[in-house]
C-alpha positions as CSV (number, residue, x, y, z in Angstrom):
1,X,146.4,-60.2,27.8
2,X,144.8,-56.6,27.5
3,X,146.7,-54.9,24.6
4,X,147.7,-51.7,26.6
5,X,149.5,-54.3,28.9
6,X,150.9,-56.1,26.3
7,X,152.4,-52.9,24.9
8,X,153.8,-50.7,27.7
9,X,155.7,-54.1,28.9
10,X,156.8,-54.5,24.8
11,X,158.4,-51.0,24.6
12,X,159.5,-51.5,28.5
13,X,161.4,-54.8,27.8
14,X,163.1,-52.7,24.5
15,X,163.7,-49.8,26.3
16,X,165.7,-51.8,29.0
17,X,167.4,-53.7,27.2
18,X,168.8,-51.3,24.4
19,X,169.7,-48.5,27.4
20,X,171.4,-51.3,30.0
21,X,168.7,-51.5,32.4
22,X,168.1,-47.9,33.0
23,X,166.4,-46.6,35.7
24,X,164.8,-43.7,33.9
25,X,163.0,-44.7,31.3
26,X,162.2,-41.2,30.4
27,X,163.6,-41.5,26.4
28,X,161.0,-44.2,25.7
29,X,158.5,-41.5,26.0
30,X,160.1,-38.9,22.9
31,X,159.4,-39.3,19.3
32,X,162.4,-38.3,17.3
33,X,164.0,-39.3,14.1
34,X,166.7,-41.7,14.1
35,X,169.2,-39.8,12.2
36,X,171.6,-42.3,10.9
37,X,168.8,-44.5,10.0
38,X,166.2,-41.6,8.6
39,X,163.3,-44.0,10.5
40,X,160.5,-41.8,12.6
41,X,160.1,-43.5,15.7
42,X,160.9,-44.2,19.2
43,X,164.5,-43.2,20.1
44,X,165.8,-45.8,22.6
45,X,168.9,-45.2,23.2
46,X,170.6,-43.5,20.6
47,X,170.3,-41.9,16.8
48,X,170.8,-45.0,15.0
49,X,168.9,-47.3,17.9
50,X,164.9,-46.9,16.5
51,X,161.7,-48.6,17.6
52,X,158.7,-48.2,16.0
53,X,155.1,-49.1,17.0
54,X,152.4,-49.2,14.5
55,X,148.5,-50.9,14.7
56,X,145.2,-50.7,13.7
57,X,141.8,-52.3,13.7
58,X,139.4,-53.1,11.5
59,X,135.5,-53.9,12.3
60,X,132.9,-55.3,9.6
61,X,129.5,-55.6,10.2
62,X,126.7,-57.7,8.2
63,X,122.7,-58.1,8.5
64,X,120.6,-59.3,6.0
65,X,119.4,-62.6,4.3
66,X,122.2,-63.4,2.0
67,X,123.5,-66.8,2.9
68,X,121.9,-68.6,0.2
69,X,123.9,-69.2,-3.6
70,X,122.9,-67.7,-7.1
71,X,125.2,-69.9,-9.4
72,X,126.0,-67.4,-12.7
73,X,129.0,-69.4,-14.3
74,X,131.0,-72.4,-13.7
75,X,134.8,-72.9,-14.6
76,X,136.5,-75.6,-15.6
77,X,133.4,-78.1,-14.9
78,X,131.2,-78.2,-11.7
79,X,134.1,-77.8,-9.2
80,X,134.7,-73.8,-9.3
81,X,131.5,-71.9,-9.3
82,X,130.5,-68.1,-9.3
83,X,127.9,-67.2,-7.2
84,X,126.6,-64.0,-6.0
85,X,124.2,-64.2,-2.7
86,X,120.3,-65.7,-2.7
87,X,117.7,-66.0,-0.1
88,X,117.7,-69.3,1.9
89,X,115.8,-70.3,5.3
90,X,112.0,-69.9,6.4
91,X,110.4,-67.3,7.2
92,X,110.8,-66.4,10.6
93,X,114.2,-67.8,10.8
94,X,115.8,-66.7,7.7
95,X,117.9,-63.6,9.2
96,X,122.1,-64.2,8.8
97,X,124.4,-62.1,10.4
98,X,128.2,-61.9,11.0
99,X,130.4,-59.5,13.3
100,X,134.1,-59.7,12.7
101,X,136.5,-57.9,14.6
102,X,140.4,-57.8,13.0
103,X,143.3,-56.0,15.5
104,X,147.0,-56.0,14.9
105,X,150.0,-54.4,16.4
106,X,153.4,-54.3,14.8
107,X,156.8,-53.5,16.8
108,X,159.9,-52.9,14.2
109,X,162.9,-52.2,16.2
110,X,166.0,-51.4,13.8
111,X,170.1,-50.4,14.6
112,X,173.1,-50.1,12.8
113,X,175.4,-53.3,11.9
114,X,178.8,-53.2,9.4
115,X,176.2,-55.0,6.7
116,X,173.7,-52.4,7.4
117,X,170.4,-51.6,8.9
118,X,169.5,-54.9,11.7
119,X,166.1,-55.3,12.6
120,X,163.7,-57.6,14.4
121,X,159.9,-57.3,13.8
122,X,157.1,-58.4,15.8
123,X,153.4,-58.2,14.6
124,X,150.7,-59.5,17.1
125,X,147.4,-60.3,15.2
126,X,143.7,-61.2,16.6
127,X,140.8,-61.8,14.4
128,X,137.2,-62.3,16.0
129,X,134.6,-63.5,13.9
130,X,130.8,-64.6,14.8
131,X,128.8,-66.1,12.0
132,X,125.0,-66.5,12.2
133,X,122.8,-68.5,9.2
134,X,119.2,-68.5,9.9
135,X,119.4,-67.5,12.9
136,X,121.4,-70.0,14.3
137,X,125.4,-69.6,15.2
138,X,127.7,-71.6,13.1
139,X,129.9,-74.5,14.2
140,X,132.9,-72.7,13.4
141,X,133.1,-69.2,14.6
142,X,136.4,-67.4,14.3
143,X,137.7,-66.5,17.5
144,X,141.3,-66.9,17.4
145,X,143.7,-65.8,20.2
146,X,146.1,-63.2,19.9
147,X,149.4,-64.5,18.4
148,X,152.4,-63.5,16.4
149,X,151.3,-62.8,12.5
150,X,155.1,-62.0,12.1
151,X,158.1,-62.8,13.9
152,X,161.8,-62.6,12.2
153,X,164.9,-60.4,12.1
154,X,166.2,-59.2,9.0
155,X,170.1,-57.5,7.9
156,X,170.6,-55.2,5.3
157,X,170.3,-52.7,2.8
158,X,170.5,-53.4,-1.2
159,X,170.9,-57.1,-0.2
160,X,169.0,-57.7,2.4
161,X,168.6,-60.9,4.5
162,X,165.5,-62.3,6.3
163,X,164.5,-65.3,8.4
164,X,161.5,-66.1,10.8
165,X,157.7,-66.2,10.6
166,X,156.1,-63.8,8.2
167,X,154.9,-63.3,4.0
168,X,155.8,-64.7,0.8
169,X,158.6,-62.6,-1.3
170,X,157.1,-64.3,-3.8
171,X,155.1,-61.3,-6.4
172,X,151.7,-62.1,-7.6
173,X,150.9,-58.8,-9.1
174,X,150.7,-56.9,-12.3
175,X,147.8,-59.4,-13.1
176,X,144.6,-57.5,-12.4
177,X,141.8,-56.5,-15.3
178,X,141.8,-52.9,-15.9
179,X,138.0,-52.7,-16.9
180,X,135.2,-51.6,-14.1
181,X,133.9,-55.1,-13.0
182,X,136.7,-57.3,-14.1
183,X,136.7,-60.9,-14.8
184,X,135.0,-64.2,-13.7
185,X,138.3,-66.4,-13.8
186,X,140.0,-62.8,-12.0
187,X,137.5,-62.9,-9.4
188,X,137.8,-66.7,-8.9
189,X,141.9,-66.1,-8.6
190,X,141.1,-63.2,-6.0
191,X,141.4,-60.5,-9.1
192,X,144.5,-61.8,-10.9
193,X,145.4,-65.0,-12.7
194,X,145.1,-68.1,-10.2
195,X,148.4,-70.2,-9.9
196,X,146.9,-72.9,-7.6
197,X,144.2,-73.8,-9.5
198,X,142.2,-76.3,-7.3
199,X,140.0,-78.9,-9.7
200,X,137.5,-82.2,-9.3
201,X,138.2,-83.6,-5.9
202,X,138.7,-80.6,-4.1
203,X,142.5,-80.3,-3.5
204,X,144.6,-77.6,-5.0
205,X,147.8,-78.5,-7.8
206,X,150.3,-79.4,-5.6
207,X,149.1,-77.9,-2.1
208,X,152.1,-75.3,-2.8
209,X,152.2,-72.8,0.0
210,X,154.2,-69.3,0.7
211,X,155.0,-67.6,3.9
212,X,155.3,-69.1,7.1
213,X,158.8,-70.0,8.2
214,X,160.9,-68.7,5.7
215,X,164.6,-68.2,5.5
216,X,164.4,-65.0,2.7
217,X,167.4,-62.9,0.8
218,X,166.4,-60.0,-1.8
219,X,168.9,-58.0,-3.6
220,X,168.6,-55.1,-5.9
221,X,170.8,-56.0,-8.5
222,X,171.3,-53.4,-11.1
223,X,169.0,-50.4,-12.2
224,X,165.3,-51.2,-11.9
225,X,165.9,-54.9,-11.1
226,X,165.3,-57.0,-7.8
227,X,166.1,-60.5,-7.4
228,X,164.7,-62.5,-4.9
229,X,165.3,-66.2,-3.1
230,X,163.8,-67.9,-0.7
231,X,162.6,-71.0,1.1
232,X,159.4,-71.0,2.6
233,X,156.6,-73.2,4.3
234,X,159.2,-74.9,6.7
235,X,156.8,-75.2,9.4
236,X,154.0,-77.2,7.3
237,X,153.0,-80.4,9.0
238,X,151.4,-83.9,8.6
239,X,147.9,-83.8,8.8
240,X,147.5,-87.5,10.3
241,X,149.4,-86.6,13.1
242,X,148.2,-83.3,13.7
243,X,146.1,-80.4,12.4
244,X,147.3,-78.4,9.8
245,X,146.0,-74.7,9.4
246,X,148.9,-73.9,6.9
247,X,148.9,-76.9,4.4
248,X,145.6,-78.5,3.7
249,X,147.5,-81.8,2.5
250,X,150.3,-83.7,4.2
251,X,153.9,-82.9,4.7
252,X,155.5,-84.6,1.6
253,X,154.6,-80.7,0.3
254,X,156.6,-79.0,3.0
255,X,159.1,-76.4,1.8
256,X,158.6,-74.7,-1.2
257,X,161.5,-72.9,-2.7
258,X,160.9,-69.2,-4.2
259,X,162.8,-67.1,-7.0
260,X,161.4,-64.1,-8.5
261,X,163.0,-61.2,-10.4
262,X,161.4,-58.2,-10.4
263,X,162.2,-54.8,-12.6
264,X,160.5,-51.3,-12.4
265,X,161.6,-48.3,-14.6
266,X,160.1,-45.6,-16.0
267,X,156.7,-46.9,-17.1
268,X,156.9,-50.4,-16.6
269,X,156.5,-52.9,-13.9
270,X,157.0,-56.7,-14.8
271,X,158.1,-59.9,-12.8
272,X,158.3,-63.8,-13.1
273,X,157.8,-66.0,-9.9
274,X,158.8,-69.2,-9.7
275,X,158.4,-72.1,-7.0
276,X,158.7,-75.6,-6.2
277,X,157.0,-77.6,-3.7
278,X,157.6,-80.2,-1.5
279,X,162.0,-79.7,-1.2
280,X,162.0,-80.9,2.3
281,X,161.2,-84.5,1.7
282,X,164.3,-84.6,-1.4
283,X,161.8,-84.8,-3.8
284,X,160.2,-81.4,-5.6
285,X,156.0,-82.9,-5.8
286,X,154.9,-79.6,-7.6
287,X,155.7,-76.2,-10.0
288,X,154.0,-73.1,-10.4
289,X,154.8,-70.1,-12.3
290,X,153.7,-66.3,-11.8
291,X,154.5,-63.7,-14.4
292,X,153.2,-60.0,-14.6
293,X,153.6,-56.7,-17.0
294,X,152.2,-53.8,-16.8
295,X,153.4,-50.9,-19.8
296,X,152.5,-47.2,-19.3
297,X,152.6,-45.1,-22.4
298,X,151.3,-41.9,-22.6
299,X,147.3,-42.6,-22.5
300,X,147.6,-46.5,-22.6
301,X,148.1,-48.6,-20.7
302,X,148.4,-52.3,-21.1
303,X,149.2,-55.7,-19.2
304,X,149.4,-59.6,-19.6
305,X,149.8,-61.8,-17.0
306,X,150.4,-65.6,-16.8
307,X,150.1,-68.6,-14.2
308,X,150.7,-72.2,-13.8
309,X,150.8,-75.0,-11.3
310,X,152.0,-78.7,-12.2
311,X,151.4,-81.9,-9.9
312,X,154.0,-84.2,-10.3
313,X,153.0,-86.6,-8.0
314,X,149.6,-87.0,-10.4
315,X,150.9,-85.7,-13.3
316,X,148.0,-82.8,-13.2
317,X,149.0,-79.4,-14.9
318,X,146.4,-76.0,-14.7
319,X,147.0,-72.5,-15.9
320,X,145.1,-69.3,-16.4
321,X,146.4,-66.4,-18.6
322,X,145.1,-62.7,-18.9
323,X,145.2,-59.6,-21.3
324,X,144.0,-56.3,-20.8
325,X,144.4,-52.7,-22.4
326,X,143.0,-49.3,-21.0
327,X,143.0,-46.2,-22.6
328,X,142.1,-42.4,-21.5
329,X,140.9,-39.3,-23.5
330,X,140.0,-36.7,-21.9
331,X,136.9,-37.6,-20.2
332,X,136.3,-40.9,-21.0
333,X,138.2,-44.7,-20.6
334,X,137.9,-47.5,-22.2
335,X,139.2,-50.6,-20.5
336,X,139.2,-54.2,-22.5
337,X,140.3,-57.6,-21.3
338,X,139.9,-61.2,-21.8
339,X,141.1,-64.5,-20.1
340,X,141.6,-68.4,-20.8
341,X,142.0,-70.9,-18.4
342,X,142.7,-74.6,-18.8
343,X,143.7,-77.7,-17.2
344,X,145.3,-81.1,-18.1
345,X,141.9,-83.2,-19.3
346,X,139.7,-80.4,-19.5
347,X,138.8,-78.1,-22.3
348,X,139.5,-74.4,-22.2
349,X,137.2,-71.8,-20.7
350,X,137.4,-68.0,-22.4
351,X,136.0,-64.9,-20.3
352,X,135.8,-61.2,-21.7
353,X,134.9,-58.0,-20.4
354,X,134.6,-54.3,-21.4
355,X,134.0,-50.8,-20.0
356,X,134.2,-47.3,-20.6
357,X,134.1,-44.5,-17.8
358,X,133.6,-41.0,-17.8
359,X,133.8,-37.7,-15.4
360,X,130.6,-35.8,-15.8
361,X,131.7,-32.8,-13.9
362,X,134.3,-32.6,-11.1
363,X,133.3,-35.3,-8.4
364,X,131.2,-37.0,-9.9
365,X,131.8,-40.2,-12.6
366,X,130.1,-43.1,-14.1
367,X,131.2,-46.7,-15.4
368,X,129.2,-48.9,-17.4
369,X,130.4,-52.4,-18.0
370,X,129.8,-56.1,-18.8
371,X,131.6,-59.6,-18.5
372,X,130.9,-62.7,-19.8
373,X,132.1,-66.2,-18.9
374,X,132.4,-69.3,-21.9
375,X,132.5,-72.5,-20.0
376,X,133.2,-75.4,-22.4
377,X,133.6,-78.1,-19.6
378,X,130.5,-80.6,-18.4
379,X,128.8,-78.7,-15.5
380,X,130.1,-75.5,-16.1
381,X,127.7,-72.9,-16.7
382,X,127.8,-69.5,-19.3
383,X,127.3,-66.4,-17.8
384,X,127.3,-62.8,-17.2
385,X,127.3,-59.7,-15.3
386,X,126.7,-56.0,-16.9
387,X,126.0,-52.9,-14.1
388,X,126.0,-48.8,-14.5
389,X,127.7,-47.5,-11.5
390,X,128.1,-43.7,-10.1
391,X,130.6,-42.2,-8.3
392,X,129.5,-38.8,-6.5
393,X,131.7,-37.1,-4.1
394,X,129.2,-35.4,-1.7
395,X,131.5,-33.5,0.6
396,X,135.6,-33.9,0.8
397,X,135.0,-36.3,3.2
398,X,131.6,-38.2,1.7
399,X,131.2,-40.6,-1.1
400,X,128.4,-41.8,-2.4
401,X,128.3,-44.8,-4.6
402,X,125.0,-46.1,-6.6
403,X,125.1,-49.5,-8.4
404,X,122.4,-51.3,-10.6
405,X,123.0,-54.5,-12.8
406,X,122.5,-57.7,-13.3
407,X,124.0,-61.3,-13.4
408,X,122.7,-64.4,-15.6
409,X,123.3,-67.7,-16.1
410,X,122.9,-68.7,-19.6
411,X,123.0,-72.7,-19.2
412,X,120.0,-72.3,-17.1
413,X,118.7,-69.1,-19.0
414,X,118.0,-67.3,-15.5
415,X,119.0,-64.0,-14.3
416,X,118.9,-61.8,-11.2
417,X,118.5,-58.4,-11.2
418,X,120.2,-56.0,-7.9
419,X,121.0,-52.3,-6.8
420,X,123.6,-51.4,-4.0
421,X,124.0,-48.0,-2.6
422,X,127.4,-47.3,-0.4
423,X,128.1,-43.7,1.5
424,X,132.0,-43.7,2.4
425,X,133.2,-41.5,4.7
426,X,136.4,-40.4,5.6
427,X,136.8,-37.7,7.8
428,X,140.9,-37.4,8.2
429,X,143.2,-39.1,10.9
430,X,143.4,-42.2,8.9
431,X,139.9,-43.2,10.1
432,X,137.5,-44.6,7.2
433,X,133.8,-45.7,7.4
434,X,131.1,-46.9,5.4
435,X,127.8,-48.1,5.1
436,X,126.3,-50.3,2.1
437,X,123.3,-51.8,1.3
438,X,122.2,-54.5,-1.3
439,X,119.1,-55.9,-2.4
440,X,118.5,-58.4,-5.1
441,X,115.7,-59.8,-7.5
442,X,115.6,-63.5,-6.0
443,X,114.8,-61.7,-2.6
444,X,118.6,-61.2,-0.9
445,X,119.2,-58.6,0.8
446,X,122.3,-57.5,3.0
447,X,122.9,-54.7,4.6
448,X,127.0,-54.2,5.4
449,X,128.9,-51.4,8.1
450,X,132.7,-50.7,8.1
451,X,135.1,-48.8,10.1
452,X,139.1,-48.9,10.5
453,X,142.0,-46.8,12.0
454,X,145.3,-47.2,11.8
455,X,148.3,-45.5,13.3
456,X,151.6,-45.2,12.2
């Protein structure tokens, strides 16, 4: 279905049934505020009767010889590597290649109800994806069809009720390193603290899962606080009777309840996240635990974060834990942080990292940093990374970003040397583009191009 189709008939079917099947559809062409609501969109029928349409797409780019592995560090044994990209193939057939395509468009209409603002929201999602290693196409290219990322209705305003298809309420955040390159066990975790901490064998604590079908309610509570409960995962399914993109596992994990509470005053941001997997079956087959702070005083800054998973059903526990302190003056900021991570039968792995930043003149700044990564588990690996970046604005619209470094792994007592170079540019409109290429010591090179739009 071609998208422009797919929206006039969208806005159409609204516009008809919110207006009783007028003929003139003439107000679905005005954008106006709707008043009572103080939403800017699409008037349908009245002040407090809003639709609003909002998209975008993003398309990525990459060429190069990159597909290969450079294993730096290992944590918690051989299971969990870091690796940044190597050379792999013959000559003459060693090119890779990928061209990925992501496209969305989100419909939010919204009216007044006696408990408040009532919406519905539909976001239609496509992501295209061709992969290419050594030259040859990959058995799995990503070309899935359009289909609804989102679907669900919500009701309220300080309490506010939601059901359907869409995220997690559940907060992972306040957990990121505040120094320039961060952390090995961050990066791992998708820069944070990991709370489903997969180990030997492959699967993850629990399979716990977030999102999906979900029957949601979040209620500011008192000044600063937010509570939040949910279930979530309803949909998962049975792998042996039929494929399971959501899961991984089988559906004695289906359902996971979710609790958070959440406050954010003046300065400070914290949260704890809690959930339990597998409710549907009667019987709870896993834990995990989020919990954030982030403090603001003056020119510090400082935050700890916390997570951990526990498998009932093996009697398996993980958890990975994070500290890290920034501080500004004047021109320069230092950043510190460190990190553990453990797991039941395993030894604990430490990882530390440092940096300190500075604005030469206006536009124009540097960072030089390092990490390092203590594996104390059998096939895990030390390592480390340490890189002088610089940050030039060229133009209001132009960046350019240098980088030189490099990573080693101390087991092996190798290392591999690299430089990147990326020019940014955004020229206004919400559009954003960029260019970057990368070039390594063992002989990888990738070259990578980005553009995006979205409109709101």
């Amino acid at each position: 279905m071609k998208l422009k189709s797919l929206i006039l008939g969208s806005v159409a079917a609204a516009g008809l049934s919110t207006a009783g099947f007028a003929a003139d559809l003439g107000v679905l062409t005005s954008l106006d505020v709707c008043d009572s609501l103080g939403i800017s969109g699409l008037t349908i029928s009245s002040a407090d009767n809003c639709l609003q349409i909002t998209g975008g797409v993003t398309y990525e780019f990459q060429w190069g010889n990159y597909r290969g592995a450079y294993n730096y560090a290992g944590i918690l044994g051989t299971t969990n590597t870091r690796s940044t990209m190597a050379p792999d193939g013959a000559a003459g057939t060693e090119l890779d290649w990928q061209s990925k395509v992501e496209a969305w468009v989100k419909f939010v209409g919204t009216a007044s109800s006696d408990f408040g603002p009532a919406s519905v929201t539909l976001k239609l999602k496509e992501v295209q994806s061709t992969r290419w290693t050594n030259e040859t196409v990959l058995d799995n290219p990503d070309q899935a069809a359009v289909n609804f990322d989102e679907a669900f209705v919500s009701i309220g305003d300080t309490t506010t009720i939601m059901a359907g298809k869409k995220g997690s309420i559940a907060n992972f955040g306040d957990d990121e390193p505040f120094n320039f390159l961060g952390l090995m066990g961050s990066d791992w975790a998708d820069k944070g603290v990991k709370w489903d901490i997969n180990l030997a064998g492959g699967a993850d604590l629990g399979d716990l899962d977030t999102g999906g079908h979900v029957i949601q309610i979040v209620s500011a509570v008192a000044d600063g606080f937010t509570v939040k409960v949910g279930l979530e995962n309803l949909d998962a399914v049975d792998t042996a009777t039929a494929p399971d993109v959501v899961l991984g596992n089988n559906s004695s994990f289906a359902g996971t309840a979710v609790g958070v509470l959440e406050y954010a005053g003046e300065g400070i941001t914290a949260h704890v996240t809690g959930l339990a997997g597998g409710i549907l079956d009667g019987t709870i087959e896993a834990y995990a635990v989020h919990a954030g702070f982030t403090g603001t005083f003056d020119q510090f800054k400082v935050r700890g974060a916390f997570a951990g998973n526990t498998d009932t059903t093996t009697n398996r526990s993980a958890w990975h834990g994070l500290l890290s302190g920034q501080a500004t003056f004047d021109m320069f900021t230092i950043a510190l942080s460190g990190e553990a991570i453990g797991a039941t039968g395993l030894n604990t792995d430490f990882g530390f990292g440092g940096s300190i930043g500075a604005t030469v003149t206006e536009g124009v700044s540097i960072n030089l940093g390092g990490k390092y990564f203590d594996s104390n588990n059998a096939g895990g690996a030390d390592g480390y990374q340490v890189a002088a970046q610089l940050v030039a604005a060229v133009s209001e619209t132009v960046k350019l970003t240098g980088e030189v470094g490099v990573y080693g792994n101390v087991t092996a007592n190798t290392s591999d040397f690299y430089g990147a170079a990326e020019l940014a540019w955004a020229p206004g409109g919400g559009f954003t583009s960029s260019v970057k290429g990368e070039a390594h010591q063992n002989g990888a090179y990738k070259v990578t191009f980005k553009a995006a739009k979205e409109f709101k």
